[in-house]
Residue frames as qw, qx, qy, qz and C-alpha x, y, z in Angstrom:
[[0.978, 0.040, 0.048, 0.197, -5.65, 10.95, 0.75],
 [0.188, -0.773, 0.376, 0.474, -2.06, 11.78, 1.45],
 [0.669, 0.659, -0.269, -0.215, 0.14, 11.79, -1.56],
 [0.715, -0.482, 0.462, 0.207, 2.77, 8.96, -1.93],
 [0.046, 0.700, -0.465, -0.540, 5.43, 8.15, -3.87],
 [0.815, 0.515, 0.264, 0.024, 5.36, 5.83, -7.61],
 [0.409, -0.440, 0.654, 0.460, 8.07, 4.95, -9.70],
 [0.662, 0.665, 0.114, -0.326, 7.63, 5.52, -13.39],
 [0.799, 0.086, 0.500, 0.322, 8.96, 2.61, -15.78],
 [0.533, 0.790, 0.162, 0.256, 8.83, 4.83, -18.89],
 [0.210, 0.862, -0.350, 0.300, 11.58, 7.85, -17.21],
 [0.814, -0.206, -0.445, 0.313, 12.74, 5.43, -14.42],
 [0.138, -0.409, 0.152, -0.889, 12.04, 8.60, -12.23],
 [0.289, -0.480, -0.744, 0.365, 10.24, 8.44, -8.86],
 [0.164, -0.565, -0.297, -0.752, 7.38, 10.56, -9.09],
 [0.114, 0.229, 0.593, -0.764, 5.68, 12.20, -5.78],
 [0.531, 0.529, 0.250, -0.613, 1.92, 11.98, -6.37],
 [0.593, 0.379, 0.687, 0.182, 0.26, 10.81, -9.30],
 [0.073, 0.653, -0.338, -0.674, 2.08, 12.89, -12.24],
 [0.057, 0.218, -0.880, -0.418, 2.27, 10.01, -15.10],
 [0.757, -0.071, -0.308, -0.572, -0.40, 7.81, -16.66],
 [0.613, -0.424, 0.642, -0.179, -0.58, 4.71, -14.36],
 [0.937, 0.304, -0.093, 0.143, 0.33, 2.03, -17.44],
 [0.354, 0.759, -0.293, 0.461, 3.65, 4.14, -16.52],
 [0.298, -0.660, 0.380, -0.575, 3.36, 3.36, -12.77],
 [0.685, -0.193, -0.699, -0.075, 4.59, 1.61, -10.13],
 [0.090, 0.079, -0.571, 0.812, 3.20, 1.86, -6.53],
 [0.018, -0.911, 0.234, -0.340, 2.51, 3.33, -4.42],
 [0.633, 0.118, -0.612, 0.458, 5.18, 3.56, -1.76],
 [0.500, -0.810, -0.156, 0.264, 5.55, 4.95, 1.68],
 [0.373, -0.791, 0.200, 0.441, 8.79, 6.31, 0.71],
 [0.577, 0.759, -0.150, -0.262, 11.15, 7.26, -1.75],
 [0.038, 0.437, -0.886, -0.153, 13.53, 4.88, -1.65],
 [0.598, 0.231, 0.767, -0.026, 11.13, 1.86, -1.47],
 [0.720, 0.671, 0.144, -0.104, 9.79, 3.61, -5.17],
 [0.327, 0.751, -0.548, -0.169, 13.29, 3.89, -6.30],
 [0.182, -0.221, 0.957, 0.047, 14.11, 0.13, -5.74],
 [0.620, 0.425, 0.148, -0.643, 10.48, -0.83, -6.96],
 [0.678, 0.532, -0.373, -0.344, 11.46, -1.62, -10.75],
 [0.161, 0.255, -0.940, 0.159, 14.89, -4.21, -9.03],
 [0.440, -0.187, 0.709, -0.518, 12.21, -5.74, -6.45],
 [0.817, 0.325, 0.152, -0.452, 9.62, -6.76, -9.35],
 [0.551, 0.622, -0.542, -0.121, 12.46, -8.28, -11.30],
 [0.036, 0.305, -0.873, 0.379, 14.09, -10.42, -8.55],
 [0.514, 0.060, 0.736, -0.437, 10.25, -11.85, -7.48],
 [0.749, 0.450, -0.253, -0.414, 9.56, -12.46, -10.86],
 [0.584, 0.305, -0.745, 0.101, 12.84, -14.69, -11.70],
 [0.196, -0.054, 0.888, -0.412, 12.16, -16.39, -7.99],
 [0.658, 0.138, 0.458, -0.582, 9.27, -17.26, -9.78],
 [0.595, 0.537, -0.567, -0.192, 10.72, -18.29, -12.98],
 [0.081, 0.433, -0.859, 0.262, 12.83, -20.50, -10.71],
 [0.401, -0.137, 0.711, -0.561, 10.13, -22.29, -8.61],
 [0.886, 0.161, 0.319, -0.295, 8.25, -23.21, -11.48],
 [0.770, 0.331, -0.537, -0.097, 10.92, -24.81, -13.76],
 [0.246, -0.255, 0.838, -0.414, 11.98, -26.51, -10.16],
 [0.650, 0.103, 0.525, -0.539, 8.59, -27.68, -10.28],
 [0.821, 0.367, -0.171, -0.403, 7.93, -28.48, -13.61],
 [0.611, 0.331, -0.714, 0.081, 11.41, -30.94, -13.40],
 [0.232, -0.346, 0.808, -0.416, 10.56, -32.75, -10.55],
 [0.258, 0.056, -0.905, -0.333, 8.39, -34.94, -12.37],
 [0.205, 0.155, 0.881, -0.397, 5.20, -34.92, -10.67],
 [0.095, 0.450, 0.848, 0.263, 3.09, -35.36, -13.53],
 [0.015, 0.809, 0.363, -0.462, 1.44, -31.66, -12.44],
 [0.392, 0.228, 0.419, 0.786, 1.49, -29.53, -15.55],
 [0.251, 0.524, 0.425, -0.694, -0.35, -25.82, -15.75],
 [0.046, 0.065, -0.729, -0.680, -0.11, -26.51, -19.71]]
């Protein structure tokens, strides 16, 4: 398996190869710039998900996941 590359949350270091425990990891990537943008990418599709459901929840259609 080739080695690839993983962005660790804990030193906010891109790591070649599995160096860190993987509670510490994100990836893999193909490259080292996709793991160095990694930590922004998960943040930004989170809050576009924040967003979609309080869209949803105010549009009143009676659909709750409560």
């Amino acid at each position: 398996m080739a080695k690839k590359y993983w962005f660790n949350t804990k030193t906010k270091q891109v790591e070649y190869g599995r160096k860190s425990l993987s509670v510490y990891r994100l990836g893999p990537y193909q490259t080292e710039a996709e793991a160095q943008r990694a930590e922004r990418d998960i943040v930004e599709r989170g809050q576009k998900l924040i967003e979609e459901d309080q869209l949803k929840d105010s549009s009143g259609d009676g659909n709750s996941r409560d």
